[in-house]
C-alpha positions as CSV (number, residue, x, y, z in Angstrom):
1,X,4.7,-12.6,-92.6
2,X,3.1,-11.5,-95.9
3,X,1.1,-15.5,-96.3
4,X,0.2,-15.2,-92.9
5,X,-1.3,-12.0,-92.9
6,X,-3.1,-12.7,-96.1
7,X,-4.5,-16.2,-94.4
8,X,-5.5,-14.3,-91.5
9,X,-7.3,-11.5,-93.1
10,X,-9.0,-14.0,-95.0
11,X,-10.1,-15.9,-92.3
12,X,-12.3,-13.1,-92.0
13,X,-14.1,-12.3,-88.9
14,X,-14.3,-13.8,-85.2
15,X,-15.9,-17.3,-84.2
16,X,-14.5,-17.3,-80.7
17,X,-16.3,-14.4,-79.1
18,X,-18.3,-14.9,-76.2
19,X,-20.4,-12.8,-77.5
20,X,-22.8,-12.9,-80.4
21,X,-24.3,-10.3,-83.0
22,X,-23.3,-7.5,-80.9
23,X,-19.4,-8.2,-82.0
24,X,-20.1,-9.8,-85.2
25,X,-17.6,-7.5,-86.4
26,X,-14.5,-7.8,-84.6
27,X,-11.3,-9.9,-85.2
28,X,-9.8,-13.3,-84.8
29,X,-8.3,-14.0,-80.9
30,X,-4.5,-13.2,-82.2
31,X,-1.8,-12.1,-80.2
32,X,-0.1,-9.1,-82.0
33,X,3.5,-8.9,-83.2
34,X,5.1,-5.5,-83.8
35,X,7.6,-6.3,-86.5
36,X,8.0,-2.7,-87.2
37,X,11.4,-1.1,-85.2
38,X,11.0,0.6,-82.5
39,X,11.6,4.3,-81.9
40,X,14.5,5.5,-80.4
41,X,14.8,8.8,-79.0
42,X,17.7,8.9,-77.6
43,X,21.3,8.9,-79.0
44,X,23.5,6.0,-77.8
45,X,25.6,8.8,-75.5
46,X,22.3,9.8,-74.0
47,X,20.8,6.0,-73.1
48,X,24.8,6.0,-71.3
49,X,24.7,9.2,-69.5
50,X,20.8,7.9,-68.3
51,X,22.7,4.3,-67.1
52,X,25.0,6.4,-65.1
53,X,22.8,8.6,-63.3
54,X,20.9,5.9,-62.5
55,X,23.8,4.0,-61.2
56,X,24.9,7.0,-59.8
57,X,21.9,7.4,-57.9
58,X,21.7,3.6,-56.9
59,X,25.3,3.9,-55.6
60,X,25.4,7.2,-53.9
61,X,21.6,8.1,-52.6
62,X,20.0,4.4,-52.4
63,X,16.5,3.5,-51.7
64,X,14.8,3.2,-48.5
65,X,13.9,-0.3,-48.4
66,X,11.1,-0.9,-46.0
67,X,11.1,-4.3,-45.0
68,X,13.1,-6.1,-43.2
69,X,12.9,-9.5,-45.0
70,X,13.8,-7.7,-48.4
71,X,17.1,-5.9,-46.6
72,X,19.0,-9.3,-44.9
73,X,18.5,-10.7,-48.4
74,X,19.6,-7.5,-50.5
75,X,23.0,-7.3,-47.5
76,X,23.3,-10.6,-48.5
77,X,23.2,-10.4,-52.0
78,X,26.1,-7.2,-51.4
79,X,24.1,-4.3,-51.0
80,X,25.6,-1.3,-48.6
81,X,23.4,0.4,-45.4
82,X,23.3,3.1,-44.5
83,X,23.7,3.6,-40.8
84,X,21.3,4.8,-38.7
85,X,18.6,5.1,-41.6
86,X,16.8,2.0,-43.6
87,X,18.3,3.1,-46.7
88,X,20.4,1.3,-49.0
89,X,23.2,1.5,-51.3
90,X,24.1,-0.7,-54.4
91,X,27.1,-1.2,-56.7
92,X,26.3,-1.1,-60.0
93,X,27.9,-4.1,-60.6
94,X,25.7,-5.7,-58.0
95,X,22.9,-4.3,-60.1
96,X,23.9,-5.7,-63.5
97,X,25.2,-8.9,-62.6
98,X,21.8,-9.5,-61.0
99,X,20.2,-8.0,-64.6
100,X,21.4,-10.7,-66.6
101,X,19.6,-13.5,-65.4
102,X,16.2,-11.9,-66.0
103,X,14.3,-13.9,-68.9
104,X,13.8,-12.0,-72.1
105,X,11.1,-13.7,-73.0
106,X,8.6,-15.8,-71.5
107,X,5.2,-17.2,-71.8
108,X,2.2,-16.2,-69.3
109,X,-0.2,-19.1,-68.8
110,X,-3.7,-18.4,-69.2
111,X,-6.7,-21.2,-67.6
112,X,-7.3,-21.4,-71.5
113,X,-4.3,-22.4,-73.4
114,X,-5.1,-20.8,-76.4
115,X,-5.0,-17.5,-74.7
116,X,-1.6,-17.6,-73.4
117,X,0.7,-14.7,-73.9
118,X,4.5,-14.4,-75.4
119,X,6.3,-11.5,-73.1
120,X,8.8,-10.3,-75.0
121,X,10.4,-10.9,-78.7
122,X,8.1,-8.9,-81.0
123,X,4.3,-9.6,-79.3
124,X,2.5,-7.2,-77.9
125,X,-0.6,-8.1,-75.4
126,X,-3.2,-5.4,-74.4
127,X,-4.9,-5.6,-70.5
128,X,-8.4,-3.6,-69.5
129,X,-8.4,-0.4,-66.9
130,X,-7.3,-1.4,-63.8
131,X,-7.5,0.1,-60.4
132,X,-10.2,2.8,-60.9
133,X,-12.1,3.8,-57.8
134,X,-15.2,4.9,-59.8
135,X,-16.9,3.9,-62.8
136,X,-19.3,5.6,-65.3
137,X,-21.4,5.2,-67.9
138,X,-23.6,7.4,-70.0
139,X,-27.0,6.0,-68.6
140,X,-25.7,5.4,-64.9
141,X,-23.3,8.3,-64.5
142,X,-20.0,8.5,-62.4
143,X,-20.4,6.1,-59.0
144,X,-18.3,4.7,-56.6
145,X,-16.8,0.9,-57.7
146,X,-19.4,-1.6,-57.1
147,X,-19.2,-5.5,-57.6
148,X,-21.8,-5.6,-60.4
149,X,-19.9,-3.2,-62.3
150,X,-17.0,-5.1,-61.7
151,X,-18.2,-8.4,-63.2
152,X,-19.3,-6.3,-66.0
153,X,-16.2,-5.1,-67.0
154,X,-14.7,-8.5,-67.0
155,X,-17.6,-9.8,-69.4
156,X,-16.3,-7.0,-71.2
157,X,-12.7,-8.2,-71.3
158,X,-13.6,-11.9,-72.4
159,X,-15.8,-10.5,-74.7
160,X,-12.9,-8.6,-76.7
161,X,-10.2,-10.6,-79.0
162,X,-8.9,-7.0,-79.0
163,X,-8.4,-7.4,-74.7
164,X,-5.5,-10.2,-73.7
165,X,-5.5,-9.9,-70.3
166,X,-7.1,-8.3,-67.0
167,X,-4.6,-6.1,-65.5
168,X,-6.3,-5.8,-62.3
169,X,-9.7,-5.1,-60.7
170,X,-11.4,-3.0,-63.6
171,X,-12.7,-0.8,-61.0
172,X,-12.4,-1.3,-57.5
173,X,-15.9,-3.0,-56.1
174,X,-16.0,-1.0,-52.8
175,X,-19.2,-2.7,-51.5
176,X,-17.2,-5.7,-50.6
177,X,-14.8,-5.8,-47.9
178,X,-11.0,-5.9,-48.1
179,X,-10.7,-8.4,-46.1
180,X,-12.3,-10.4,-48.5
181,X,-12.8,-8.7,-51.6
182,X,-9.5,-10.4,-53.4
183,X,-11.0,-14.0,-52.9
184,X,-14.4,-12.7,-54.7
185,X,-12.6,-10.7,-57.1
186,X,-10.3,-13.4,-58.2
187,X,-12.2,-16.0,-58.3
188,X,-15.0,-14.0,-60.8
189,X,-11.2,-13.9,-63.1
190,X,-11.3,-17.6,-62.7
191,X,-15.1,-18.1,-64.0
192,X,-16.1,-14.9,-66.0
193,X,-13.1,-15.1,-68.4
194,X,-10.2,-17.5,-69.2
195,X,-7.3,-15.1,-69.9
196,X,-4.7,-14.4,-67.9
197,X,-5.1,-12.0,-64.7
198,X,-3.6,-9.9,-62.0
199,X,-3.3,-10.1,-58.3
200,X,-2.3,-7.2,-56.3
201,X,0.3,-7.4,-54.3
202,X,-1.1,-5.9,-50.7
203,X,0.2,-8.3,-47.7
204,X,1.9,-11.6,-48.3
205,X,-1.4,-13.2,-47.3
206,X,-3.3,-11.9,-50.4
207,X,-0.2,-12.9,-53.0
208,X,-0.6,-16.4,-51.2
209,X,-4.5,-16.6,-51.8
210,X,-4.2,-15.5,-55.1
211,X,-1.5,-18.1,-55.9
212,X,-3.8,-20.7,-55.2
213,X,-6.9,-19.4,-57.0
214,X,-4.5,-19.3,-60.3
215,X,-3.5,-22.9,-59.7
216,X,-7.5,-24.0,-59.0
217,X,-8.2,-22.0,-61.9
218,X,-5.7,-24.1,-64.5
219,X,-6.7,-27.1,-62.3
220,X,-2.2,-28.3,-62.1
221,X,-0.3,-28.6,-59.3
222,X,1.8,-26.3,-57.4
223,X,5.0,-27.9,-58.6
224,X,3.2,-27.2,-62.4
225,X,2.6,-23.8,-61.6
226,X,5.7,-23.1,-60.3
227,X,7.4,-24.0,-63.8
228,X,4.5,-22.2,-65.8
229,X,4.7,-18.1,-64.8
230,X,0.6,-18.4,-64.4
231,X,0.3,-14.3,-62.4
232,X,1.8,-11.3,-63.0
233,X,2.1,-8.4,-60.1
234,X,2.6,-4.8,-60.5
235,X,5.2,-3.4,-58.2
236,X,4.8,0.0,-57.8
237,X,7.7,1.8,-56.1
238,X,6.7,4.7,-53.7
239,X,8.8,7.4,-55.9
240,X,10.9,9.2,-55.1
241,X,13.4,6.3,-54.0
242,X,11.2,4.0,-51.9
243,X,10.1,0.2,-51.7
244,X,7.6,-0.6,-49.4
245,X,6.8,-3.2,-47.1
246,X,3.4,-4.9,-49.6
247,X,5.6,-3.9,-52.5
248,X,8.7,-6.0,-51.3
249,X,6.3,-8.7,-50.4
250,X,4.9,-9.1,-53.0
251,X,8.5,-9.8,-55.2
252,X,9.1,-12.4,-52.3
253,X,5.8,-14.2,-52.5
254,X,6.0,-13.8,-56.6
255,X,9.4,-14.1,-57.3
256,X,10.3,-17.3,-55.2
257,X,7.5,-19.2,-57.0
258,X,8.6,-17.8,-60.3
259,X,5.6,-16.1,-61.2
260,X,5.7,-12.0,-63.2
261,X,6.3,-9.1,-61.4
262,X,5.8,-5.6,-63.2
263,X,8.2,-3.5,-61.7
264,X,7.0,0.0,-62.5
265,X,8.0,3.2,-60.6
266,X,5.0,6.4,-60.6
267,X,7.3,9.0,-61.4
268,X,5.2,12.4,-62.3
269,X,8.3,15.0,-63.3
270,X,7.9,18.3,-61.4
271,X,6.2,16.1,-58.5
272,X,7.9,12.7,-57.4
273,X,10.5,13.0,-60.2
274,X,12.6,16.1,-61.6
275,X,10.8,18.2,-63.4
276,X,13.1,17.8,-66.6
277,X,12.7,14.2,-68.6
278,X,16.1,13.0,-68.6
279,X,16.2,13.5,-64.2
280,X,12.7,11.6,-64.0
281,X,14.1,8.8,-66.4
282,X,17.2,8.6,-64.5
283,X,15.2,8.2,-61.1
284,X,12.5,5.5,-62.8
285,X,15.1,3.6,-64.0
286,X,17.2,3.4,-61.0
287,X,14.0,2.5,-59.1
288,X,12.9,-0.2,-61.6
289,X,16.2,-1.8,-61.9
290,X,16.9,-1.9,-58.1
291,X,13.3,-3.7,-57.7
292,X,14.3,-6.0,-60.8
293,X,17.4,-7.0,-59.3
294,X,15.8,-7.8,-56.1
295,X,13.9,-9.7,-57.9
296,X,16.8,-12.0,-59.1
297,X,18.3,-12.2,-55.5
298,X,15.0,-13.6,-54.3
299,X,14.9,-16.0,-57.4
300,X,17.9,-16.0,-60.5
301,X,15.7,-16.6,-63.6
302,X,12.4,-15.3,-62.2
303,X,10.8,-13.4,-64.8
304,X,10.3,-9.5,-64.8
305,X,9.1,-6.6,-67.0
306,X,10.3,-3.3,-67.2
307,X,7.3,-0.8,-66.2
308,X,7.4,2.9,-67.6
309,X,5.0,5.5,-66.3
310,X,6.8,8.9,-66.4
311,X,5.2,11.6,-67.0
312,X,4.4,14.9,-66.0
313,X,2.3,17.4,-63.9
314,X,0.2,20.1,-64.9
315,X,2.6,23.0,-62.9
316,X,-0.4,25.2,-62.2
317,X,-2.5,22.8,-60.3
318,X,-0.2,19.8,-59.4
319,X,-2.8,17.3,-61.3
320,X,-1.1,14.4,-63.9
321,X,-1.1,14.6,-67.2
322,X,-1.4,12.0,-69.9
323,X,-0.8,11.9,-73.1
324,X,1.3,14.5,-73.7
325,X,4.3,15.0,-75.9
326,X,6.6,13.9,-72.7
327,X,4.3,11.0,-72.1
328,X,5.5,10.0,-76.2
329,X,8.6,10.7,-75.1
330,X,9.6,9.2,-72.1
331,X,7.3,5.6,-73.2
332,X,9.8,5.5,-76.0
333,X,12.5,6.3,-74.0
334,X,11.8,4.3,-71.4
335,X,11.4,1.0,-74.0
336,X,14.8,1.8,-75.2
337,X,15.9,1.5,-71.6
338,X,14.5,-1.8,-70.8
339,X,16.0,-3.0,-74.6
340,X,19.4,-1.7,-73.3
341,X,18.9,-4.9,-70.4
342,X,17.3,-7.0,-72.5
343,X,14.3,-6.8,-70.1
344,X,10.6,-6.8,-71.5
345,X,8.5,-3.5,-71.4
346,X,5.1,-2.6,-70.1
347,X,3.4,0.8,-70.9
348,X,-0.2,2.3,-70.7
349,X,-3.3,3.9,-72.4
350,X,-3.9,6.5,-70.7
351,X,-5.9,10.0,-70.4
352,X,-6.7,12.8,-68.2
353,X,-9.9,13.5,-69.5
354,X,-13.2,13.6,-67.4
355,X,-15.4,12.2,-69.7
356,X,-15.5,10.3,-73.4
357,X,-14.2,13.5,-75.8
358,X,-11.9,14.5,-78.0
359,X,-8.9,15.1,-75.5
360,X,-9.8,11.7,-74.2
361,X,-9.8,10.2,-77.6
362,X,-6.3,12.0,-78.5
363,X,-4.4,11.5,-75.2
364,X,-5.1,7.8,-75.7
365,X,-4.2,7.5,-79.3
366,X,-0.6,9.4,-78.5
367,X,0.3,7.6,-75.2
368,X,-0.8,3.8,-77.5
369,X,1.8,5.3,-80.1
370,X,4.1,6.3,-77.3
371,X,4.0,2.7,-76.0
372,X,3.9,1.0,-79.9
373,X,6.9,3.1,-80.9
374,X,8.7,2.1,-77.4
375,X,8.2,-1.6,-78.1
376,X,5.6,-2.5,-75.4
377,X,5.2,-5.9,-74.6
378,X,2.6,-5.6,-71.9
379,X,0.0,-2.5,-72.1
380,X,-1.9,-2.1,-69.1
381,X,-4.9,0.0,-69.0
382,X,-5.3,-0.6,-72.5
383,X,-9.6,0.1,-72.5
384,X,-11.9,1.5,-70.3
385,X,-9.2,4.3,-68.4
386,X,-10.4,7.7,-67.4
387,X,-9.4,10.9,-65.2
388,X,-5.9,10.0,-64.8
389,X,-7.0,6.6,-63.7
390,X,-9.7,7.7,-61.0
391,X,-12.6,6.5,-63.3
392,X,-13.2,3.1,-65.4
393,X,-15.6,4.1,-68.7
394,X,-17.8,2.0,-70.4
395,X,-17.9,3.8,-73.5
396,X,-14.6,4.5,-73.1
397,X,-13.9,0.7,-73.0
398,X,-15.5,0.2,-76.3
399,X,-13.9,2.8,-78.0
400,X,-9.9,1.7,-76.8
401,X,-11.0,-1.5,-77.7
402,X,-11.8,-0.4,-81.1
403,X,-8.4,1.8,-81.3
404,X,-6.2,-1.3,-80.3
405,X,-8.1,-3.5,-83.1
406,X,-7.0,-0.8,-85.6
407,X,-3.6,-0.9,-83.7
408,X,-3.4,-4.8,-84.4
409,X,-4.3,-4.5,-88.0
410,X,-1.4,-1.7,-88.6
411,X,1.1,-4.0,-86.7
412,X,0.3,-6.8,-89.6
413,X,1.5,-4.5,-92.5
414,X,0.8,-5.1,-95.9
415,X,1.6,-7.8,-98.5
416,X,3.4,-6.9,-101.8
417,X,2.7,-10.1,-104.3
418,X,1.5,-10.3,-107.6
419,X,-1.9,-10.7,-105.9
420,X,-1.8,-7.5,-104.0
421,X,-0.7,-5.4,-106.5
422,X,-3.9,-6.3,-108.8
423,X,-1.5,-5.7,-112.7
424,X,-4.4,-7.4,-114.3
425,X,-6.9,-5.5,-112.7
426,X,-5.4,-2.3,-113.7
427,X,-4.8,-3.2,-117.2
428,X,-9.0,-3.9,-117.5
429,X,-9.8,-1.0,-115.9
430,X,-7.5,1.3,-117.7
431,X,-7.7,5.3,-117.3
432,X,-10.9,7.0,-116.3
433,X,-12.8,3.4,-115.2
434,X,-13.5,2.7,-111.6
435,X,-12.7,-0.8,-109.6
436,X,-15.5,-1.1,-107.9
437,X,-16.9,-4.2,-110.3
438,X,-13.7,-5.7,-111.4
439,X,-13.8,-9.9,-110.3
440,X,-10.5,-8.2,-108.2
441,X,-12.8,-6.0,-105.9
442,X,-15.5,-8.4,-105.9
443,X,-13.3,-11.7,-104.5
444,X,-11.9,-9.0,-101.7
445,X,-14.2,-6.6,-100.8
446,X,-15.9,-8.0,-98.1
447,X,-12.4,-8.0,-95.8
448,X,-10.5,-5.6,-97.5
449,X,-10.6,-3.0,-95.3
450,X,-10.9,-2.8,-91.2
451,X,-14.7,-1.6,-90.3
452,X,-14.5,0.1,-87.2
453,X,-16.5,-1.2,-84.6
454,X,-17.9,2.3,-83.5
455,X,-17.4,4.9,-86.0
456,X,-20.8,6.2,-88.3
457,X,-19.7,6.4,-92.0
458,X,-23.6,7.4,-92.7
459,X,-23.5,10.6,-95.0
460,X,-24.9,14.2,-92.8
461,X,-28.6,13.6,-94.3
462,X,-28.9,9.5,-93.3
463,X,-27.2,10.3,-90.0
464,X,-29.5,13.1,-88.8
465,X,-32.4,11.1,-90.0
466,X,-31.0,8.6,-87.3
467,X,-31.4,11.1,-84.4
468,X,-27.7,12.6,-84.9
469,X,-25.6,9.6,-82.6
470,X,-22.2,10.4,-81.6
471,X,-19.3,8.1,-80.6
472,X,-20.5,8.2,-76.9
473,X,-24.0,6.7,-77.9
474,X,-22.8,4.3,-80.2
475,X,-20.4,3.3,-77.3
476,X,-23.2,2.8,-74.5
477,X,-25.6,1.0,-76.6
478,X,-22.7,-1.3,-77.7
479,X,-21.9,-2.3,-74.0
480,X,-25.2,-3.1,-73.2
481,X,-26.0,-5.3,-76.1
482,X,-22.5,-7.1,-75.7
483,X,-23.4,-7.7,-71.6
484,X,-26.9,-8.8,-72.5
485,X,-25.2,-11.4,-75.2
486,X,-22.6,-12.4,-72.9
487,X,-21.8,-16.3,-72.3
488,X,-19.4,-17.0,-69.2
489,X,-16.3,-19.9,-70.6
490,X,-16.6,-23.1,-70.3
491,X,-15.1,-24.1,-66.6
492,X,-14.8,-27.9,-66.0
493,X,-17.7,-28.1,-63.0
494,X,-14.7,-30.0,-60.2
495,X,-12.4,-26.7,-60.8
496,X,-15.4,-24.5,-60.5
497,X,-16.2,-26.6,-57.1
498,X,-12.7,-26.6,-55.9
499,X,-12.3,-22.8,-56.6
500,X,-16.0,-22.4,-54.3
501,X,-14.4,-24.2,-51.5
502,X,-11.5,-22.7,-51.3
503,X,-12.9,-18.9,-51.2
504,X,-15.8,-20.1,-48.6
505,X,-13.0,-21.5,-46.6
506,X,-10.9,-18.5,-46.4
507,X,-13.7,-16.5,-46.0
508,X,-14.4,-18.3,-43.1
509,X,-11.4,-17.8,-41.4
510,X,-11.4,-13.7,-42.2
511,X,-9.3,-13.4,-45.4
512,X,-6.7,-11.0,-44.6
513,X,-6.2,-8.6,-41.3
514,X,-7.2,-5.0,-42.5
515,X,-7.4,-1.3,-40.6
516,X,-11.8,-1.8,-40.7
């Protein structure tokens, strides 16, 4: 650990941006490790009495499973029904037997190899916002998701060494239609960026079309694909105790070709989950485990992550909350949960805040500790997420990516060797001298501490004199220059042809059915 850290820091800063002068001061593309252990919260007796209410529940209330492919193969597999309702029961030795074939590690294939991901062991990966409805920046203000700001935020995200992976549609480009929007949206994945990306799973059709633009995108062959997990699905279950018909889908259609699904219940305590912690963790993880399981009876071996999302409601308006103290809380708990099955974890950056402040800033710094400490192997909505999700930020963007560069750099440690502890420099300088000439500062000064991409260090006098910027200026102007330096990644010109073809044909037949 220590020689690698010491040859990375002195590699010094990035060559592999996309971008140029604009983030001339970010780090090396490096997938982070998190050597440090994680935090556990709860006692050993209370991770057991959490399994068996979760069991308990699994076994005694069951989930309504709403579709009828998922229930023949979950009777199959031994589940129970129960009569005259579409609700099942499972054994909780159904459950774990089922558990132990899930991979604890695995690699996610990226179009460019030298972005592929570890899931699980000690790495970390952090994704962009996903999912917003509206986006907003300083200049343009809050609007409804529009493709152009789409594409921008995925310049963004192959901009950033700091950003591994999209995590799904940055913000949701209303102006095309659904019918048609996935091809468009995935395809700009495929030829804007070359890390790996999301699809969401919404009709079996959709799962099938996005399938194929990952295997365009890599330019292999289905039997390739199908031994390389290329796409990764979040699986949302409808909390309290329901799988839906897309949701159930979308394990089939991702499961059975052994690609990632997320499985990662909404539960908001006091609204779709008890109000107390331990009752909400008991009802995530008997939803997460029953979808995981699934999982395995579609496909043993297929791999899945453990989603955590609990958190809690503000009890005088009903509105989520993010991170809080019981955000911290149940991310750690939750991570010591998916350790107990030996199942990787995915957490989130997240905020409530309406706009780029301090409770936005502090909310996001807690729940990225919340998920650190609970051993997060996958971070979704790592930059860019706003009003409990409702909003993607540009500034904000910058500034998460900022906070997960300082994250990376504290997951590296520090090196102790006769080097690092500078005896000789000491014994020159000697009491009441200063380092700041010694040959030991001058051979390490230039890397030896992170500079933040956004933060002014300018004394009060120099900084007024500059017009007095805060960290929401600094932000937008940051953006824009990074957009305005952008470079799309090399794309071999018969994928980029093949990947054409194959949207303007399904385009032509009407995508997918939809309600408009």
């Amino acid at each position: 650990m220590s020689a690698e850290h010491h040859r990375s820091r002195k590699r010094g800063r990035s060559q592999l941006t996309a971008s140029g002068q604009a983030l001339a001061g970010q780090l090396p593309w490096k997938q982070p490790r998190n050597r440090f252990p994680p935090v556990n919260v709860l006692s050993e007796a209370q991770l057991v009495r959490i399994h068996d209410a979760s069991m308990d529940i699994l076994e005694q209330v069951g989930l309504e499973i709403l579709n009828d492919e998922a229930r023949r193969i979950m009777l199959k597999a031994g589940a129970e029904v129960i009569p005259a309702n579409q609700r099942l029961r499972f054994d909780r030795a159904l459950i774990m037997e089922c558990l132990r074939t899930v991979p604890e590690s695995f690699i996610l294939h990226a179009r460019n190899p030298a972005r592929n991901l570890v899931i699980g062991q000690d790495y970390t990966s952090f994704g962009s916002v996903a999912s917003a409805p509206n986006a907003s920046s300083l200049d343009g203000g809050r609007r409804t998701g529009r493709q152009s700001d789409y594409r921008d935020f995925l310049r963004l995200v192959q901009s950033f060494n700091s950003i591994h992976f999209m995590g799904g549609y940055p913000v949701e480009p209303v102006d095309l239609h659904p019918s048609i929007r996935h091809l468009d949206c995935l395809a700009d994945c495929v030829t804007l960026t070359d890390k790996v990306f999301h699809a969401y799973s919404l009709g079996r059709q959709r799962n099938l079309d996005a399938l194929e633009i990952t295997r365009i995108g890599r330019g292999i062959s289905a039997q390739q694909l199908e031994q390389e997990p290329s796409l990764f699905t979040i699986i949302n279950s409808n909390s309290p105790l329901k799988l839906d018909e897309p949701m159930l889908q979308g394990i089939i259609e991702m499961s059975a070709r052994n690609q990632v699904i997320c499985l990662t219940p909404f539960t908001l305590a006091g609204a779709m989950a008890p109000v107390t912690l331990a009752g909400a963790l008991a009802q995530q993880n008997a939803e997460a485990l029953c979808g995981i399981a699934f999982s395995q009876m579609v496909r043993p071996g297929a791999p899945a992550i453990y989603g955590g999302f609990t958190s809690n409601v503000d009890m005088k308006s009903g509105a989520p909350a993010f991170g809080t103290p019981e955000y911290m809380l149940a991310a750690h708990a939750s991570g010591q949960l998916a350790r107990h099955y030996r199942i990787p974890f995915r957490s989130s950056n997240v905020s409530a805040s309406n706009t780029v402040d301090a409770q936005s800033a502090y909310e996001s710094t807690l729940a990225l500790w919340g998920a650190i400490g609970g051993g997060c192997h996958l971070l979704m909505h790592g930059a860019g997420w706003m009003e409990g999700g409702l909003c993607a930020s540009f500034e904000k963007f910058i500034i998460d990516t900022d906070l997960l560069q300082m994250l990376s750099v504290y997951l590296e440690g520090m090196v102790v060797d006769d080097d690092t502890l500078a005896l000789d420099a000491v014994r020159d300088v000697g009491p009441g001298g200063h380092y700041f000439g010694t040959a030991h500062t001058m051979a390490r000064y230039r890397n030896a501490f992170y500079a933040p991409l956004v933060s002014d260090w300018r004394n009060f006098e120099s900084w007024t004199e500059a017009g007095r910027p805060d960290t929401f200026q600094r932000a937008n102007r940051l953006y824009q220059q990074i957009l305005q330096e952008y470079q799309p990644p090399a794309l071999d010109q018969g994928i980029r042809d093949e990947l054409a073809d194959f949207v303007v044909r399904r385009k032509a037949e009407g995508g997918v059915a939809t309600d408009y």
